[in-house]
ChimeraX commands (.cxc) that place a marker at each C-alpha (Angstrom):
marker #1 position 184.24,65.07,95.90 radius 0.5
marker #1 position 182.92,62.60,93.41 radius 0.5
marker #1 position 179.44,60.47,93.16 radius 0.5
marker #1 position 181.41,57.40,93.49 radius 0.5
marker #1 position 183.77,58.79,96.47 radius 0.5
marker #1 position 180.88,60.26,98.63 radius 0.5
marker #1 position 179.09,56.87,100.03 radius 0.5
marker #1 position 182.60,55.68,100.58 radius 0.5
marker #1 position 183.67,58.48,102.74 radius 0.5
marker #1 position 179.99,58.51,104.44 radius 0.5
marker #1 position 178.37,61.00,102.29 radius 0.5
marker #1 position 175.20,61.76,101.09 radius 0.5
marker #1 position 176.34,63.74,98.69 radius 0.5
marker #1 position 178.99,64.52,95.92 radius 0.5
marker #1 position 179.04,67.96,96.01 radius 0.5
marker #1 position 181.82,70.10,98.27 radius 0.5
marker #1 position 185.60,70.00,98.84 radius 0.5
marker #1 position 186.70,66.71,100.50 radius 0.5
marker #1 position 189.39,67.21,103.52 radius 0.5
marker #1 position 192.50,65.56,102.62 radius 0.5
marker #1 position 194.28,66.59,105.68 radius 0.5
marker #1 position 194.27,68.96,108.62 radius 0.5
marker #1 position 197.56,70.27,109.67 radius 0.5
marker #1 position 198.03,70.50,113.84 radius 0.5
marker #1 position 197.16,74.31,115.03 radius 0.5
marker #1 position 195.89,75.50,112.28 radius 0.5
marker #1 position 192.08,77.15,111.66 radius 0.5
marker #1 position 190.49,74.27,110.22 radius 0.5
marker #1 position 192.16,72.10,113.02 radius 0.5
marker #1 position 190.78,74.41,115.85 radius 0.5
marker #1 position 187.03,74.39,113.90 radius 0.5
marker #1 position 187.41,70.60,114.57 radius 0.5
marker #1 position 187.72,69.99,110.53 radius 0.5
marker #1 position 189.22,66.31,110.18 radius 0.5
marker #1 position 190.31,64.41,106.94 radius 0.5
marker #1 position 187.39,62.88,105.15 radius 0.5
marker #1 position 185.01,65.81,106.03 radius 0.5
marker #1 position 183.39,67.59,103.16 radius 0.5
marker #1 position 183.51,71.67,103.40 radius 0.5
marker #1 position 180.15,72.73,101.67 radius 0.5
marker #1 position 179.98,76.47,101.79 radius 0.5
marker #1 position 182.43,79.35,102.81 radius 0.5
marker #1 position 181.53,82.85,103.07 radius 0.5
marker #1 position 178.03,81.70,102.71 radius 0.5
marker #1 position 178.68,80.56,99.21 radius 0.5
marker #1 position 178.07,76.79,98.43 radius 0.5
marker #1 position 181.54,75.01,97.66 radius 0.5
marker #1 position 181.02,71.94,94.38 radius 0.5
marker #1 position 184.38,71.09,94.27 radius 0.5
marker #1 position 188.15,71.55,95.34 radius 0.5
marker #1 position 189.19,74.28,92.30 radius 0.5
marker #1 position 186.11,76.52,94.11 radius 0.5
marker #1 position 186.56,76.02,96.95 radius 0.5
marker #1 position 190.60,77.13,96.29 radius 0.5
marker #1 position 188.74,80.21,94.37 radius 0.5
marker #1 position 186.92,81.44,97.01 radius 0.5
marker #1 position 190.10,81.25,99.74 radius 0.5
marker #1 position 192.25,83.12,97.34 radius 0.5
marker #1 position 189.77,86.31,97.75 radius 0.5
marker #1 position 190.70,86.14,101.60 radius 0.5
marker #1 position 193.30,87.62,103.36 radius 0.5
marker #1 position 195.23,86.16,106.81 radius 0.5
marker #1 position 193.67,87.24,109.37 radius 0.5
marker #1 position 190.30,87.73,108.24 radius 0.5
marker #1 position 187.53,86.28,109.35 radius 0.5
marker #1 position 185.31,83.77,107.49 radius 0.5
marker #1 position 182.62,81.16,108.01 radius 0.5
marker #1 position 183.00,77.74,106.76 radius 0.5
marker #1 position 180.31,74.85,106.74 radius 0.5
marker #1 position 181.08,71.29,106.67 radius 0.5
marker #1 position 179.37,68.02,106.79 radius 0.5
marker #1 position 180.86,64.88,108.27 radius 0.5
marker #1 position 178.98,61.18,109.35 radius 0.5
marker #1 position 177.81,63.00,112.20 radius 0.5
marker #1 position 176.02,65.97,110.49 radius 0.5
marker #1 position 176.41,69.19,109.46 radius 0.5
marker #1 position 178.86,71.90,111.24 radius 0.5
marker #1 position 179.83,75.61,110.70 radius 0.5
marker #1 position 182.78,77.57,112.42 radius 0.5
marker #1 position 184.11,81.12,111.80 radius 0.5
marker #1 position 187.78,80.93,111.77 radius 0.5
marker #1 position 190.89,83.40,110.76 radius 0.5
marker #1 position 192.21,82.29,108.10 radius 0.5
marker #1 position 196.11,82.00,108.45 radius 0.5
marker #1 position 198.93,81.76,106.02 radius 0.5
marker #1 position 199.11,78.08,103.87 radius 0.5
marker #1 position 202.31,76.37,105.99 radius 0.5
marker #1 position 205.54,76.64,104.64 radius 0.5
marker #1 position 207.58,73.22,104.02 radius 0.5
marker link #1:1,2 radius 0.2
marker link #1:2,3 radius 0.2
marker link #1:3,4 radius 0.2
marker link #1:4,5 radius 0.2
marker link #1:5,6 radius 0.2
marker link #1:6,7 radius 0.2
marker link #1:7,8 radius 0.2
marker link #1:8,9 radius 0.2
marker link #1:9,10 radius 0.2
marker link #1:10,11 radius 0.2
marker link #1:11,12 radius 0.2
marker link #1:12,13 radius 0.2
marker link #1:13,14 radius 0.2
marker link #1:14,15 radius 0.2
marker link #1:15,16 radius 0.2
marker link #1:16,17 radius 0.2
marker link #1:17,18 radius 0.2
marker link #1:18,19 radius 0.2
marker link #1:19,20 radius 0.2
marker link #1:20,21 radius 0.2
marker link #1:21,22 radius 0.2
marker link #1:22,23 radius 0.2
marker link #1:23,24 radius 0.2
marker link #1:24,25 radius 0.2
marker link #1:25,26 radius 0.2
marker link #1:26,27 radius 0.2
marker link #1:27,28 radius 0.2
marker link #1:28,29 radius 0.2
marker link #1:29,30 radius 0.2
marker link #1:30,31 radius 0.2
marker link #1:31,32 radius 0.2
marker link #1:32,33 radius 0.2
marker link #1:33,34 radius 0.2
marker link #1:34,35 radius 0.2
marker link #1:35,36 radius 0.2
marker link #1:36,37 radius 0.2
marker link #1:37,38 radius 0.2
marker link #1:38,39 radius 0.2
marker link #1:39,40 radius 0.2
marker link #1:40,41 radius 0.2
marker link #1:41,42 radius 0.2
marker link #1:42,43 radius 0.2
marker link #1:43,44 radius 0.2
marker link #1:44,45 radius 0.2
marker link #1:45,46 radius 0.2
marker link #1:46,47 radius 0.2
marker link #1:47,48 radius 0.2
marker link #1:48,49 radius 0.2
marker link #1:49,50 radius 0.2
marker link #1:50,51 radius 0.2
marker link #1:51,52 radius 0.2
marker link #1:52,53 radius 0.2
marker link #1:53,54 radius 0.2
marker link #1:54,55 radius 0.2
marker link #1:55,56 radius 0.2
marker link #1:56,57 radius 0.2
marker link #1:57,58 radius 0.2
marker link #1:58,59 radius 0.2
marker link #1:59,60 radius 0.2
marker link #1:60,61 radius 0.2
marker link #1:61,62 radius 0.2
marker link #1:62,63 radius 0.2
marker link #1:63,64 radius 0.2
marker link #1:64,65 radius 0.2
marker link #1:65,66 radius 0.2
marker link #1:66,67 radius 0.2
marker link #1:67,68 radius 0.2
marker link #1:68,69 radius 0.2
marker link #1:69,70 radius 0.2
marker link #1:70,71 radius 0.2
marker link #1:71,72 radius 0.2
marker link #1:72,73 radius 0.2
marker link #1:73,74 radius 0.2
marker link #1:74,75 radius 0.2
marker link #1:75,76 radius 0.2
marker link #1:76,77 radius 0.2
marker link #1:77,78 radius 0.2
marker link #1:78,79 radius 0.2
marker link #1:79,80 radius 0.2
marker link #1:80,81 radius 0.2
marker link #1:81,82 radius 0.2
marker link #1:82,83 radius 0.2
marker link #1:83,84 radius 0.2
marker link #1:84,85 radius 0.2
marker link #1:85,86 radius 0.2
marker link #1:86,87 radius 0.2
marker link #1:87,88 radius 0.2
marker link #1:88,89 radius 0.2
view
């Protein structure tokens, strides 16, 4: 997420992990995460950016459990999901 980026996605502020996509059955899908939302904290630590944010999943394992907080145009939501495996292509 970027100053300039945020108003035009809705947001009040720059600081997160913008959602690029949400692929169909997996955790962030059943949390209700949907492109253009903005994941602010996981594990109860505040996300600033995408390379964190990819940090902070890499200390997880599938399976475990982990609470994520996001904000969207409709306000702020959290959701404690099992993480899965990344989808293979």
């Amino acid at each position: 997420m970027t100053p300039s980026l945020a108003p035009e996605v809705g947001l009040m502020t720059p600081n997160g992990a913008l959602v690029l996509s949400v692929v169909p059955g997996t955790a962030a899908y059943r949390a209700g995460l949907a492109p253009g939302d903005d994941i602010i904290a996981l594990g109860g630590r505040p996300v600033a950016n995408q390379p964190e944010l990819a940090s902070y999943l890499a200390k997880y394992r599938p399976g475990q459990a982990v609470t994520i907080v996001w904000i969207d145009p409709e306000g702020r939501h959290a959701a404690r999901v099992a993480l899965g495996m990344y989808p293979v292509r």
